[in-house]
N, C-alpha and C positions, 0 to 999 in steps of 0.2 A: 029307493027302498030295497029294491032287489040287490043294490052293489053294497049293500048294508048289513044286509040278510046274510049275504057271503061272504062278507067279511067277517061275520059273527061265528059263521061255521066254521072256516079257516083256523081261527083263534080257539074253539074251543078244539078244535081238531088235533091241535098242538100243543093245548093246554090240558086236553082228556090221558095220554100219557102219563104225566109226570104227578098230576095227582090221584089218578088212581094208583100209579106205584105208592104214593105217600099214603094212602088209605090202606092198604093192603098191608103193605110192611110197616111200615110205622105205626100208627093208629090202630094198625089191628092187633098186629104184639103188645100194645099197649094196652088195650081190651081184654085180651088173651092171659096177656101177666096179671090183673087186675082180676078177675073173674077168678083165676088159678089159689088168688090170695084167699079164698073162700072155699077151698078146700083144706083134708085133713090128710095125713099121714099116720100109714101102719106103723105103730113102735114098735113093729117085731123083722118086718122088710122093708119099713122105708118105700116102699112104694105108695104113689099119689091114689089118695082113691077118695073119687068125687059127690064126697057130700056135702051139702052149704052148711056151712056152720061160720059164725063169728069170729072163733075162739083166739082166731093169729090178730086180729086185728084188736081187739079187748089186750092181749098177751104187750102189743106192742106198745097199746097208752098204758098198762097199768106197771108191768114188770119195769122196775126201776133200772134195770141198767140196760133195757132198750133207751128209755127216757135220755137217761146220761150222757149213753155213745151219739145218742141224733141230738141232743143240746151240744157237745163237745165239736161236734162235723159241722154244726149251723155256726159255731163259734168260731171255729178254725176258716171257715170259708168266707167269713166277715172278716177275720181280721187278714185273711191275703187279699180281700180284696180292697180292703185299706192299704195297706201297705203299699199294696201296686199302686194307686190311686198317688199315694204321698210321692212314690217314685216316680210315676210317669210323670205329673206335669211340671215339673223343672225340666226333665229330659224334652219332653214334648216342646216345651216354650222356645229352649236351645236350638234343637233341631228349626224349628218353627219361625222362630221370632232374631237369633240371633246370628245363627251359623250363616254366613255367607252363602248364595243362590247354589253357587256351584257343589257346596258340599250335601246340601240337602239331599240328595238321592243316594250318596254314597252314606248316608247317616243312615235314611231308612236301608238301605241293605244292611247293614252292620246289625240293626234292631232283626230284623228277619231271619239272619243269617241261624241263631241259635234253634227257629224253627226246623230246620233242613235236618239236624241231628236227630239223632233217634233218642226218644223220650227213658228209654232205662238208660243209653251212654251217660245222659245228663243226669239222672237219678243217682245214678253209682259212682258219680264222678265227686258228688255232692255226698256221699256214705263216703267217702274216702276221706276229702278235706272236713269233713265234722268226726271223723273217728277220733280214737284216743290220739294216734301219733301222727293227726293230722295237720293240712295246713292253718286253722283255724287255732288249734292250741297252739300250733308252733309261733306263730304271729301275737298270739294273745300271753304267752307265759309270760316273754319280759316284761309286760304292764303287771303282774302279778293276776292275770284273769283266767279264766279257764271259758272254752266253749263250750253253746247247750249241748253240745254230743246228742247223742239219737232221742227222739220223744218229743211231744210234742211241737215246740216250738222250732226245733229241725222240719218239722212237717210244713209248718207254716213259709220260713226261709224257702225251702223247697220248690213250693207250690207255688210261692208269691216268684221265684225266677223264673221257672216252668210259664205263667201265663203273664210276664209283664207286658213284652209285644204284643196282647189284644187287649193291653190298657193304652199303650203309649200311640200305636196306630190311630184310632179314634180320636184321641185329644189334641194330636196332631194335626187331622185334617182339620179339628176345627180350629185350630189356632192358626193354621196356615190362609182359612177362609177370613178370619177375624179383620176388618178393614182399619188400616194405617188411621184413617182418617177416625175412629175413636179413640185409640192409643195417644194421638193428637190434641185433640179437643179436651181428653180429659187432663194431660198437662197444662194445655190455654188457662183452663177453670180453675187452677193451683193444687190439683190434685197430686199425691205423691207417691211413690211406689207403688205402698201397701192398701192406697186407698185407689188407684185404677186398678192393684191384683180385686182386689174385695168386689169392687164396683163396675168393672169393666169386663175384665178377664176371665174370672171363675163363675159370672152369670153366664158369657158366653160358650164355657165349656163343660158347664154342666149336662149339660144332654149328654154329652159325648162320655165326658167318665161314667155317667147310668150306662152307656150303650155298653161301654170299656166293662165293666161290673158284672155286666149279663154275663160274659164270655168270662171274668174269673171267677164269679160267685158262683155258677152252674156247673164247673168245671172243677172245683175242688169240692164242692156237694158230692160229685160220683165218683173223684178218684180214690183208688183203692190198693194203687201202686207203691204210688211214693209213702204212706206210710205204713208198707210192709218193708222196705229199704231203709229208710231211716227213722222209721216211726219209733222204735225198742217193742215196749210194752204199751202203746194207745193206739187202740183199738179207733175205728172210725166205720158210719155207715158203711161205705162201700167194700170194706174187708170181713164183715158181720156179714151181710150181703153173700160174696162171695163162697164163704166158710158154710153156710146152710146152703148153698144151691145143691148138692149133691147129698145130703142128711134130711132138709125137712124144702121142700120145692114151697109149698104155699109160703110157709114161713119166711121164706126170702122174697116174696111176692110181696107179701103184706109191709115188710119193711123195705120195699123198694118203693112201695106206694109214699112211703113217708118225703123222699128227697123229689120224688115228682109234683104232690103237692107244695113243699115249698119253693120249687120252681117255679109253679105256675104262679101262685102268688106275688113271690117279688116280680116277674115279667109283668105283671098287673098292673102291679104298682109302678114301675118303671115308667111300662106304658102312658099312667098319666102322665107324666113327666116328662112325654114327648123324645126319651130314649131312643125308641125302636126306627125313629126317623133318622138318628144317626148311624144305624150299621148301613 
């Protein structure tokens, strides 16, 4: 009991650390931003001054083009996180299922690799080849096509290259765990391609793409970069956000609370789904 007792101490000993930082800085700025959302702002200096009022939080459900930009941001973050989803698992499968043992490591390096780059070289690199005289029209004129150039769906392209690697990683480990021996049996049983993908493969890799999802669906929720680079004129949470931190502070509080709750939510959701077990 007593080598019990100290091993309990030990463990919180080393465990009281890291969650108190986590309480403190995180949890507590997150308190702090929150609470702040429920203050007003001087229209004459702009400075915060702390009275509880509603008013940003009413402002953000009722004025129609907060509404728009946070449907527009929830949309945009669904459809990269599709996209990536559609991309990763052929890639994943390849890597996983078909590449030869040996190439397998040098595959996942190659998927990583674009992580090491700094996140504007890749942004700007990507404003270049969708510009007018870029490589995108230059490849698309002889078909008679033109590219989306900057605006939405540039955002989307963007986002969805910027987080494939934390689609393709995940669905990879599971397809690497996935055992020969049902890939097997479901051929034995006269099953055929599309009915082991259906019945085999994408039960087993479900968790994984939810896991894959958290990491691009919370990840284009808050970014604020990429479409100020190739965004044109659409606007998104995180640039609305940014543009009032310095003019109205609650005001950017109360619609930061918007991308935090639908964070929390889909992790919820996920959660059932036994996601959270694959990161």
């Amino acid at each position: 009991m007593t080598t019990r007792h100290g091993e309990r101490l030990r463990l919180a000993g080393l465990l009281a650390p890291p969650l108190i930082w986590l309480a403190a800085a995180y949890l507590g700025s997150l308190a702090v931003l929150f609470l702040s959302a429920f203050w007003t702002t001087d229209s004459f200096t702009t400075d915060v001054v702390r009275i509880w009022t509603t008013d940003n939080f009413q402002q953000v459900l009722t004025v129609p083009v907060y509404r728009t930009i946070a449907l527009r941001t929830l949309s945009i973050a669904v459809a990269v996180t599709v996209v990536d989803a559609l991309l990763a698992l052929p890639m994943a499968y390849f890597m996983a299922r078909v590449a030869p043992a040996r190439l397998r490591g040098a595959l996942v390096v190659a998927v990583l690799t674009p992580l090491w780059a700094s996140y504007l070289v890749k942004a700007y690199a990507w404003r270049v080849m969708l510009g007018e005289h870029g490589l995108i029209n230059a490849l698309a004129a002889p078909l008679g096509l033109h590219g989306p150039g900057y605006g939405t769906t540039a955002v989307v392209l963007v986002l969805a290259y910027l987080w494939l690697p934390y689609m393709i990683l995940p669905v990879y480990a599971a397809l690497e765990r996935l055992p020969e021996q049902h890939l097997e049996a479901s051929a034995d049983l006269g099953a055929g391609a599309w009915q082991t993908l259906r019945y085999v493969v994408l039960p087993a890799v479900r968790p994984a793409v939810l896991a894959g999802s958290v990491f691009t669906f919370s990840l284009s929720l808050g970014d604020y970069v990429a479409v100020q680079i190739v965004g044109g004129k659409t606007q998104m949470l995180g640039n609305v956000i940014a543009s009032q931190v310095t003019l109205d502070l609650p005001m950017a509080a109360a619609l930061s609370a918007v991308p935090v709750v639908l964070i929390v939510c889909y992790l919820t959701a996920v959660r059932r789904a036994g996601a959270l077990d694959s990161l």
